[in-house]
LUMZA-569629 format. One record per residue (C-alpha): chain; x, y, z; residue number from 1. Coordinates in steps of 0.2 Angstrom, whole numbers, plus 5000, padded with zeros to 4 digits. Example, Ala and Ser with C-alpha at 12.3 -4.5 7.8 and 13.67 -1.06 7.14 Angstrom:
{pt A, {5062, 4978, 5039}, 1}
{pt A, {5068, 4995, 5036}, 2}
// end
This chain:
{pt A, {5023, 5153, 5007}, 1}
{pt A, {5030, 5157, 5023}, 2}
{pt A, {5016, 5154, 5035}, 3}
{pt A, {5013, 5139, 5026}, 4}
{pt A, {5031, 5128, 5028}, 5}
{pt A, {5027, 5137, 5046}, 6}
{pt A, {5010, 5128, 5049}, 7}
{pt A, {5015, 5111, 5043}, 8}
{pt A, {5030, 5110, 5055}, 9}
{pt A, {5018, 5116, 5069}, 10}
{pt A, {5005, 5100, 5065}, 11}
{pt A, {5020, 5088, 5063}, 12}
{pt A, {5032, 5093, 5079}, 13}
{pt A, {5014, 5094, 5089}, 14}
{pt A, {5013, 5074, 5084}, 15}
{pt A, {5029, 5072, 5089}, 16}
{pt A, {5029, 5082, 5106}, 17}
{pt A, {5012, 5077, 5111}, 18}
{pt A, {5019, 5056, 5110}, 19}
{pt A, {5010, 5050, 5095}, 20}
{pt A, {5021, 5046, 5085}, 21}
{pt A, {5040, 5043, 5090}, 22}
{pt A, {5046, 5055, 5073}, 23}
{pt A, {5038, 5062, 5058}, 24}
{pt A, {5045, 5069, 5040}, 25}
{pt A, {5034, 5077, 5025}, 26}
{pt A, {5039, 5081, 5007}, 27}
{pt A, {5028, 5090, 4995}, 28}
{pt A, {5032, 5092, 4979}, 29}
{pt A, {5023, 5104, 4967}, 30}
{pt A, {5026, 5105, 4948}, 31}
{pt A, {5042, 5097, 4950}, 32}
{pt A, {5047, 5111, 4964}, 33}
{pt A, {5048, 5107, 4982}, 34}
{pt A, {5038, 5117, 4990}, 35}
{pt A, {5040, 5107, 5007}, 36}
{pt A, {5051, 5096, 5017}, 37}
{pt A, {5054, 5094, 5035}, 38}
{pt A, {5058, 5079, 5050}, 39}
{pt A, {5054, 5079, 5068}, 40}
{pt A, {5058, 5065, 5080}, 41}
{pt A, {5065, 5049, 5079}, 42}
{pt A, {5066, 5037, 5066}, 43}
{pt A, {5073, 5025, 5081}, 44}
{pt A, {5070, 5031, 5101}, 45}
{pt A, {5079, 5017, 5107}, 46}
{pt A, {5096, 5020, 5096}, 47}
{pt A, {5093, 5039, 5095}, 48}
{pt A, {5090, 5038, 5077}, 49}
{pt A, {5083, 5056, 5071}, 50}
{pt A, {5070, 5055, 5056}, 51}
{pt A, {5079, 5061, 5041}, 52}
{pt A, {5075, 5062, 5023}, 53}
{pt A, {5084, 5046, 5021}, 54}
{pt A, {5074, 5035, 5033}, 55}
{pt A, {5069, 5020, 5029}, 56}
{pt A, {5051, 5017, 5031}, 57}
{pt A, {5040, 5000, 5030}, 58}
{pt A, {5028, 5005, 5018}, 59}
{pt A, {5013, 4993, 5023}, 60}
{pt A, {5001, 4997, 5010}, 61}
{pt A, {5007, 5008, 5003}, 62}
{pt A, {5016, 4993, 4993}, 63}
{pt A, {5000, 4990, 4983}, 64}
{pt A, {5000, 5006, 4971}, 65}
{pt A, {5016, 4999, 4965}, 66}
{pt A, {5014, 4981, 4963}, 67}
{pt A, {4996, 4991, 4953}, 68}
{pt A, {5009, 4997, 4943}, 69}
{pt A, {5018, 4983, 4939}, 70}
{pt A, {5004, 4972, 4935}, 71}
{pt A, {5000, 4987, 4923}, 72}
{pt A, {5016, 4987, 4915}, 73}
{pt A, {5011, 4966, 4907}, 74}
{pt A, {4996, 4972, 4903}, 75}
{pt A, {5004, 4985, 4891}, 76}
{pt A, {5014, 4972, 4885}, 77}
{pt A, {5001, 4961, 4882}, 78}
{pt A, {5006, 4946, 4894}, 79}
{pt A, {4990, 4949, 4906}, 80}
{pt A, {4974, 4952, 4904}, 81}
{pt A, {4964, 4957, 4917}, 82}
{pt A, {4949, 4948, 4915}, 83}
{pt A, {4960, 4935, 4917}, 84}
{pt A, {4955, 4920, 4929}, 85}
{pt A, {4969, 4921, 4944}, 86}
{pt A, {4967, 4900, 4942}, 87}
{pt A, {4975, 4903, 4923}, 88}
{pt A, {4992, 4908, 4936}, 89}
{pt A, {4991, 4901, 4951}, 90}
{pt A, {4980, 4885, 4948}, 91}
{pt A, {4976, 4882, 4968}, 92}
{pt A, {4964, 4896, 4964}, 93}
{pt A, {4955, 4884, 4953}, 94}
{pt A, {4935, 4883, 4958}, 95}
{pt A, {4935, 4894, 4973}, 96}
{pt A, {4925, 4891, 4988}, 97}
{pt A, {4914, 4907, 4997}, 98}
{pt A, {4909, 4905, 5015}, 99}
{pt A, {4891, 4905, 5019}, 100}
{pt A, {4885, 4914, 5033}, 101}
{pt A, {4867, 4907, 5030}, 102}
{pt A, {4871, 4889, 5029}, 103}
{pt A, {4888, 4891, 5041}, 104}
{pt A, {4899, 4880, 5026}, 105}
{pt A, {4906, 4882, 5010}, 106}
{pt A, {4898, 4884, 4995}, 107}
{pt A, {4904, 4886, 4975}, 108}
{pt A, {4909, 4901, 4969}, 109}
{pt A, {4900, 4907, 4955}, 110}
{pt A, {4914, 4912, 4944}, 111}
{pt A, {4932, 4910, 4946}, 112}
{pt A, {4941, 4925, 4952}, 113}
{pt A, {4951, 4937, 4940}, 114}
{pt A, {4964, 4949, 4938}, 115}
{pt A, {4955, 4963, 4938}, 116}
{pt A, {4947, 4959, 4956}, 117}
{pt A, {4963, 4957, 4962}, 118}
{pt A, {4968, 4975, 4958}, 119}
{pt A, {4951, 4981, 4964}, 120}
{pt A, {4948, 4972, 4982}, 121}
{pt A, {4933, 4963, 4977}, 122}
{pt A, {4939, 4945, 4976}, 123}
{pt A, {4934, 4941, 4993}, 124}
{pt A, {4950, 4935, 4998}, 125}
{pt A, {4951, 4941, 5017}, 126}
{pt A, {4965, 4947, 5029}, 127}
{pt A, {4966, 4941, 5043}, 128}
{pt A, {4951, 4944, 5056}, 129}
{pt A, {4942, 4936, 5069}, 130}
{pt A, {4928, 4945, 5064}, 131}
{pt A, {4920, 4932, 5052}, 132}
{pt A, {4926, 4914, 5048}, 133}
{pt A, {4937, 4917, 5034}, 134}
{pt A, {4946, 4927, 5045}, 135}
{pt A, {4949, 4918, 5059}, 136}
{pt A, {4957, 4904, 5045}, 137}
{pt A, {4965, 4915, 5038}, 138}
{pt A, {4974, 4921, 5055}, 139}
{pt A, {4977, 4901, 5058}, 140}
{pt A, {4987, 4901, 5039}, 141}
{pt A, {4995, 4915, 5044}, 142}
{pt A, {5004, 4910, 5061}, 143}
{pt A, {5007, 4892, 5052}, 144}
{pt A, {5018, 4901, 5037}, 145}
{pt A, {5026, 4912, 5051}, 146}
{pt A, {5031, 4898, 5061}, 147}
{pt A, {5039, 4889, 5044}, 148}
{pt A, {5048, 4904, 5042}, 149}
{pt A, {5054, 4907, 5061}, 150}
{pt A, {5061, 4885, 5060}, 151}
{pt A, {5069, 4890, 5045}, 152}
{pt A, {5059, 4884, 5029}, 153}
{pt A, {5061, 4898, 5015}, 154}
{pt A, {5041, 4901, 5015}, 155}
{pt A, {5041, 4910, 4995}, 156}
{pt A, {5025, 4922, 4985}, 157}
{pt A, {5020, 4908, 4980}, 158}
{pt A, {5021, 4897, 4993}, 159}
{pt A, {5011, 4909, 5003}, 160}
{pt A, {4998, 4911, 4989}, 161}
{pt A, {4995, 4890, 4990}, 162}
{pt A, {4990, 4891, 5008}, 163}
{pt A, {4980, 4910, 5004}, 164}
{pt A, {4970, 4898, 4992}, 165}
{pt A, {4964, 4885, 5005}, 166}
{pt A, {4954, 4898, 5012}, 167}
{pt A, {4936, 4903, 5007}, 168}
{pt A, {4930, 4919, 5002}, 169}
{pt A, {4920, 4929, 5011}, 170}
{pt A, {4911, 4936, 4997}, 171}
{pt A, {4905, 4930, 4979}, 172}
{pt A, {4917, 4937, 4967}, 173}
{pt A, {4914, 4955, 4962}, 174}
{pt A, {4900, 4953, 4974}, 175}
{pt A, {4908, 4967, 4987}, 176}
{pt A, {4925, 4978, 4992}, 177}
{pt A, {4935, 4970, 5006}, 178}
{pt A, {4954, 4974, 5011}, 179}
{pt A, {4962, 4957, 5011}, 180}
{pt A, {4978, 4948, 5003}, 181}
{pt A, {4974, 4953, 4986}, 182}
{pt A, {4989, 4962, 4983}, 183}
{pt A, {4999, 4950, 4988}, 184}
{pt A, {4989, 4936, 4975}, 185}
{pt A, {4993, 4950, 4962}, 186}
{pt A, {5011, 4949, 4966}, 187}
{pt A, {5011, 4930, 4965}, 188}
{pt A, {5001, 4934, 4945}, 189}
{pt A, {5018, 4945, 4943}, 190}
{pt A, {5028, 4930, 4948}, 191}
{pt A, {5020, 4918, 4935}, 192}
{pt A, {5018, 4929, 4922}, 193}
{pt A, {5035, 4937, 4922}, 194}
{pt A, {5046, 4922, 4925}, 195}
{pt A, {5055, 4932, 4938}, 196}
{pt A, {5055, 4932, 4958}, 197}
{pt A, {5044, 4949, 4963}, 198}
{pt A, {5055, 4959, 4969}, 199}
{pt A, {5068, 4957, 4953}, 200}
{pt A, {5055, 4962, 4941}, 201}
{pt A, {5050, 4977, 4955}, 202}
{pt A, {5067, 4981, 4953}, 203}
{pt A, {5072, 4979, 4933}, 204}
{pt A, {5056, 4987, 4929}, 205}
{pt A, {5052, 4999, 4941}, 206}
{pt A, {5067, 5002, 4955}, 207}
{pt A, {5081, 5004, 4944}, 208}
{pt A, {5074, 5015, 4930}, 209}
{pt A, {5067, 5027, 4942}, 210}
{pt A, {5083, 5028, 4953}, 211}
{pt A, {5075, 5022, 4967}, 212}
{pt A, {5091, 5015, 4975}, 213}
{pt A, {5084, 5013, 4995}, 214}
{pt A, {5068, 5003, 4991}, 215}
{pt A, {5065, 4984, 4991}, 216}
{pt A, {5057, 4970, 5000}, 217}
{pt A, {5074, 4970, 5013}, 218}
{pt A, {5088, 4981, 5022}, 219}
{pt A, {5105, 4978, 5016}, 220}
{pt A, {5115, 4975, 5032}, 221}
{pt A, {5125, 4992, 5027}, 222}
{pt A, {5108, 5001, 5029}, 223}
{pt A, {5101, 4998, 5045}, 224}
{pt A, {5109, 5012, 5054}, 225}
{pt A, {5095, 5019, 5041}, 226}
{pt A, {5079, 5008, 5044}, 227}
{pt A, {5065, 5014, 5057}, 228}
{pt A, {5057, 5005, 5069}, 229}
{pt A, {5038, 5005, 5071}, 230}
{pt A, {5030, 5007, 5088}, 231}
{pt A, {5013, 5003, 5094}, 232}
{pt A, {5001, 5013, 5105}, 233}
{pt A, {4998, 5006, 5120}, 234}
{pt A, {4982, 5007, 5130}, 235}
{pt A, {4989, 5021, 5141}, 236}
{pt A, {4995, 5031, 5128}, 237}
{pt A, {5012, 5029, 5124}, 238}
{pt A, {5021, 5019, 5111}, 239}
{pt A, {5034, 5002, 5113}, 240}
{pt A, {5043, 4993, 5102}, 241}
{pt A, {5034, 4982, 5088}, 242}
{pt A, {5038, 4966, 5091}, 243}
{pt A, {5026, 4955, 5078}, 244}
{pt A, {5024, 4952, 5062}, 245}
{pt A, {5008, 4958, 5056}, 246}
{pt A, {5006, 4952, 5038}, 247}
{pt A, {5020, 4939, 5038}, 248}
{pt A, {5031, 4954, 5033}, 249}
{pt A, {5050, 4952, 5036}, 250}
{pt A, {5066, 4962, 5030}, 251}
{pt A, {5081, 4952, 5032}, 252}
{pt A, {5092, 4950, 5015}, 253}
{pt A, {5084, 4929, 5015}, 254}
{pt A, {5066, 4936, 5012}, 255}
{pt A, {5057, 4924, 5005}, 256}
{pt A, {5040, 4932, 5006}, 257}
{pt A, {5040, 4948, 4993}, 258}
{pt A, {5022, 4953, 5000}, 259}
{pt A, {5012, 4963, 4984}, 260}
{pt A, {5002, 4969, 4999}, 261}
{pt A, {5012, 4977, 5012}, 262}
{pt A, {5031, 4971, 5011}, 263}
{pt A, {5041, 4984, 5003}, 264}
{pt A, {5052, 4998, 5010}, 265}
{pt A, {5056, 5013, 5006}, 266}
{pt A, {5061, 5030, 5009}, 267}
{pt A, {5055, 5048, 5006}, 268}
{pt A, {5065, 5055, 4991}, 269}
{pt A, {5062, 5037, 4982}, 270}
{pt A, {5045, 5035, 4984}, 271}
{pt A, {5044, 5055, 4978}, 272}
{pt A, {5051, 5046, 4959}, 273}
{pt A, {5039, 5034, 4960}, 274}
{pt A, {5024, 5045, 4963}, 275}
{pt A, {5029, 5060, 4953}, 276}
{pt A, {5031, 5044, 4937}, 277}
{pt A, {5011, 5042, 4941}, 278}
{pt A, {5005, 5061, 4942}, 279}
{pt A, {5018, 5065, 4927}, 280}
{pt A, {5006, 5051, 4919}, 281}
{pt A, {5019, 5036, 4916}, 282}
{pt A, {5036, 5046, 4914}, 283}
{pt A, {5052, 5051, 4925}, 284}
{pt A, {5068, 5058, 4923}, 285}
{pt A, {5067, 5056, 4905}, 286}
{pt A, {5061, 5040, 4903}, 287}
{pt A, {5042, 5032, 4899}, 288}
{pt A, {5040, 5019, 4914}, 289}
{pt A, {5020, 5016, 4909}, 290}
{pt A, {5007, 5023, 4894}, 291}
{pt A, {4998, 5041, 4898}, 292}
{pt A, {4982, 5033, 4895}, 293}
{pt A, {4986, 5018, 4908}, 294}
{pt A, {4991, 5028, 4922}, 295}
{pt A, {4975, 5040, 4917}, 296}
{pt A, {4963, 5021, 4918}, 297}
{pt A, {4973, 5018, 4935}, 298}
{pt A, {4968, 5034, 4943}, 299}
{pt A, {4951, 5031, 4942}, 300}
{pt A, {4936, 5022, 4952}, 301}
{pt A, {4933, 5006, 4948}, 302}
{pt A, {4921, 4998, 4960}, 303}
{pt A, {4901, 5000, 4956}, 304}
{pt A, {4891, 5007, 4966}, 305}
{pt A, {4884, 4993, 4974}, 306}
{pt A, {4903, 4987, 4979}, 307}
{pt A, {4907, 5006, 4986}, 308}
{pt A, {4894, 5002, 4999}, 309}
{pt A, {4908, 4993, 5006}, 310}
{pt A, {4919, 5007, 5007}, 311}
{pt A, {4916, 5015, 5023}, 312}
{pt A, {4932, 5018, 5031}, 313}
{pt A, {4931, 5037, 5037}, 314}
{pt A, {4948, 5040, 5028}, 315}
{pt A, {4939, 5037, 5012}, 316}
{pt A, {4922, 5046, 5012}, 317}
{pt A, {4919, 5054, 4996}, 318}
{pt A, {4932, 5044, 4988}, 319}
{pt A, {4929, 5028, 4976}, 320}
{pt A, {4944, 5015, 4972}, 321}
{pt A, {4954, 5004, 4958}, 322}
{pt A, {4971, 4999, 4955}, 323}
{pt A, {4974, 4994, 4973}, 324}
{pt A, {4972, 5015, 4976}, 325}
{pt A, {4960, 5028, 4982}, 326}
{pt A, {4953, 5042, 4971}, 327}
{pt A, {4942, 5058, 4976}, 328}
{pt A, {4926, 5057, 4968}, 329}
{pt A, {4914, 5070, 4981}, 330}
{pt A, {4922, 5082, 4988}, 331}
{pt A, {4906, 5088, 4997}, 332}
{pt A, {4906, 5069, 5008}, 333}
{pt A, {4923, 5072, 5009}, 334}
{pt A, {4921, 5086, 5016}, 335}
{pt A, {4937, 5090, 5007}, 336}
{pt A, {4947, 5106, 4996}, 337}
{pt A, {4958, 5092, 4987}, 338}
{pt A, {4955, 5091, 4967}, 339}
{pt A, {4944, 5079, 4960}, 340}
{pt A, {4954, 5065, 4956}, 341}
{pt A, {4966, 5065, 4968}, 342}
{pt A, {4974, 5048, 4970}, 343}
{pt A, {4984, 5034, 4983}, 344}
{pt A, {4984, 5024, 4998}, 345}
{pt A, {4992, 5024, 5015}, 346}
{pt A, {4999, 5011, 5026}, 347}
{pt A, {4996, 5001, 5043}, 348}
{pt A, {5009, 5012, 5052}, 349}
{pt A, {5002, 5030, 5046}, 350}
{pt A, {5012, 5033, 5032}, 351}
{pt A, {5001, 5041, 5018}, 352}
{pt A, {5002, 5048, 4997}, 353}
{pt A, {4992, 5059, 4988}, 354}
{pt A, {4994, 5059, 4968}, 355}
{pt A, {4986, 5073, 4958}, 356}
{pt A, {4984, 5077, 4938}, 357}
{pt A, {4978, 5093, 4938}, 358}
{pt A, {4991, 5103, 4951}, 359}
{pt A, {5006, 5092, 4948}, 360}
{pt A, {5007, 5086, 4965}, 361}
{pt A, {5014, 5075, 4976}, 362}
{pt A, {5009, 5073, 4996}, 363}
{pt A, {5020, 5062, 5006}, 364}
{pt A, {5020, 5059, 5025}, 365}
{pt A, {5031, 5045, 5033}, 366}
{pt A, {5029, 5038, 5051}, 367}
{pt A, {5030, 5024, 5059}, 368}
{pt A, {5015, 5019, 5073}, 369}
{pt A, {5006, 5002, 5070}, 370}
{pt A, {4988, 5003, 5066}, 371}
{pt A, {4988, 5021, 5065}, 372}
{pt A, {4982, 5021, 5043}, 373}
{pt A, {4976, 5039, 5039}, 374}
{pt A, {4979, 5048, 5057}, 375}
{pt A, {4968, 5066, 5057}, 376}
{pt A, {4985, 5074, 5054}, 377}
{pt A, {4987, 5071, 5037}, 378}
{pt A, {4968, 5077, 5032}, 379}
{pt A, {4973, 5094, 5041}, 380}
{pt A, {4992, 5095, 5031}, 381}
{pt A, {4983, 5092, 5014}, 382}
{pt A, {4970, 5104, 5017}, 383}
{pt A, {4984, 5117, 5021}, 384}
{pt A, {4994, 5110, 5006}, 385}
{pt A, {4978, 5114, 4993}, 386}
{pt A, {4978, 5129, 5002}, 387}
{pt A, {4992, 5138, 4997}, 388}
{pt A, {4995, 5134, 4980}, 389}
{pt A, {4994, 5147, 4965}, 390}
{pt A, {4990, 5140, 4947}, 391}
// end
């Protein structure tokens, strides 16, 4: 195992010494052993913040698997169904509208959209992206909520999910896969359904009984000696200071905004519980946070064929997707030595997870670069991971 702790900490310091990424840490743990941790860098250039095992992270994206998680938790409890219309929740969602390219206007929808496309990216609900119409409105909602929030108005989930809903699909329901707010519509279900805020049922259901005592939607003051900053990568190759706020994300203690999608943070040992609850199939630490058999239905591919067409991000050749996740299905297109249902997500500043049943494994890499998703790194540090370990 020796040349192996010694390969990974060449990749990682060579992304840190070659500019980037401002710091990087790793932690792989195999059947409940770890078998890899290290940091490199800084968490903060500015402050001369070194990236420690106790950083905290914005996760981006890696917020959906656990607001999948959550929504999975109602389902076992029988308060959501997943063929559920999103209307019975949020009734702005009522009779949806889907933009026509052909006819450059709004048409009906032809069904309303449900739960279950929520958790799988095919509602049609975009991001924003000036790209295609929807988009570009989308963009317009977005700085319009930003700027509530920056005179002052608490701008909430729902509040958020209201405005999400004046915009029109780009797709008929089902009809595709297309990253957009959908996450973030799920977490507004969550809301509804629950009778609590977000991030308090996040935190009661999922936080708390899995110890995971540095993750939430903001940075307690007495923590931000802790908190990275994220950097972007400039045109001439270098990185600055982020100074936007790409999703509407924000981390002071008055969030208002408890994005399903991208709003969480986190740091490596926490988000280690979270994901070692999923690969031990719904349990941690002694105690049964979700059913075998739903964390086994999460874990799966969920699109059809003719919505995988869609999916054809490089990061995820070879892979299909459900539960707001990832999940290895060729490894010949993927070109890849990972186990066949191998499962996660990353996020917008290049942090990453891997899930997988059969070894009992957990892959976690943490930076902080905006834009960066799956950077080639990470395909290389698996590879090496998979490589190296016995039965």
């Amino acid at each position: 195992m020796y040349y192996y702790k010694e390969t990974m900490d060449r990749l990682i310091e060579k992304e840190v010494a070659e500019g980037r990424v401002m710091g990087a840490s790793a932690l792989v743990i195999h059947k409940d052993r770890e078998i890899y941790y290290n940091a490199f860098g800084f968490a903060d250039g500015e402050r001369g913040l070194s990236m420690k095992r106790d950083t905290i992270i914005r996760l981006f994206s890696m917020t959906k698997p656990v607001t999948a998680a959550a929504a999975m938790i109602l389902m076992e409890r029988g308060e959501l169904d997943l063929w559920d219309p999103v209307s019975a929740y949020l009734p702005d969602f009522h009779s949806p509208r889907v933009w026509s390219e052909e006819k450059q206007g709004e048409v009906p929808a032809n069904r309303e959209i449900t739960v279950w496309d929520l958790l799988n990216m095919t509602s049609g609900i975009a991001y924003p992206d000036p790209a295609h119409e929807p988009g570009r409105r989308m963009g317009k909602v977005l700085r319009k909520l930003l700027d509530r929030r920056e005179q002052g108005e608490t701008v909430d989930t729902r509040e958020y999910a209201r405005q999400i809903a004046t915009v029109p699909l780009c797709f008929q329901p089902g009809e595709k896969w297309m990253y957009g707010y959908s996450a973030d519509i799920l977490g507004a279900v969550i809301e509804t359904v629950s009778g609590r805020r977000f991030g308090q049922f996040l935190k009661e259901e999922l936080f708390d009984p899995l110890g995971m005592t540095d993750t939430g939607f903001f940075v307690p003051e007495d923590k931000l000696h802790r908190f990275a900053q994220y950097y972007d990568w400039t045109e001439q190759g270098g990185l600055r200071v982020h100074t936007d706020s790409h999703l509407g994300e924000y981390y002071g203690e008055n969030v208002a905004f408890e994005s399903g999608g991208a709003g969480l943070v986190s740091t490596l040992d926490d988000y280690s519980r979270f994901a070692s609850m999923l690969v031990h199939k719904g349990e941690y630490g002694g105690k049964r946070i979700l059913g075998r058999k739903t964390v086994e239905f999460m874990a799966q591919n969920h699109l059809n064929p003719a919505q995988r067409e869609s999916l054809v991000w490089d990061s995820v050749k070879g892979f299909g997707y459900g539960c707001l996740m990832r999940v290895l299905m060729d490894r010949d297109v993927a070109a890849y030595n990972g186990s066949l249902g191998e499962f996660g997500w990353d996020g917008w500043t290049g942090n990453y997870v891997a899930m997988d049943f059969s070894e009992d494994l957990v892959f976690l890499y943490f930076i902080q670069r905006c834009g960066a998703g799956a950077t080639p790194v990470v395909r290389k540090l698996k590879t090496v991971t998979y490589g190296v370990l016995e039965p």
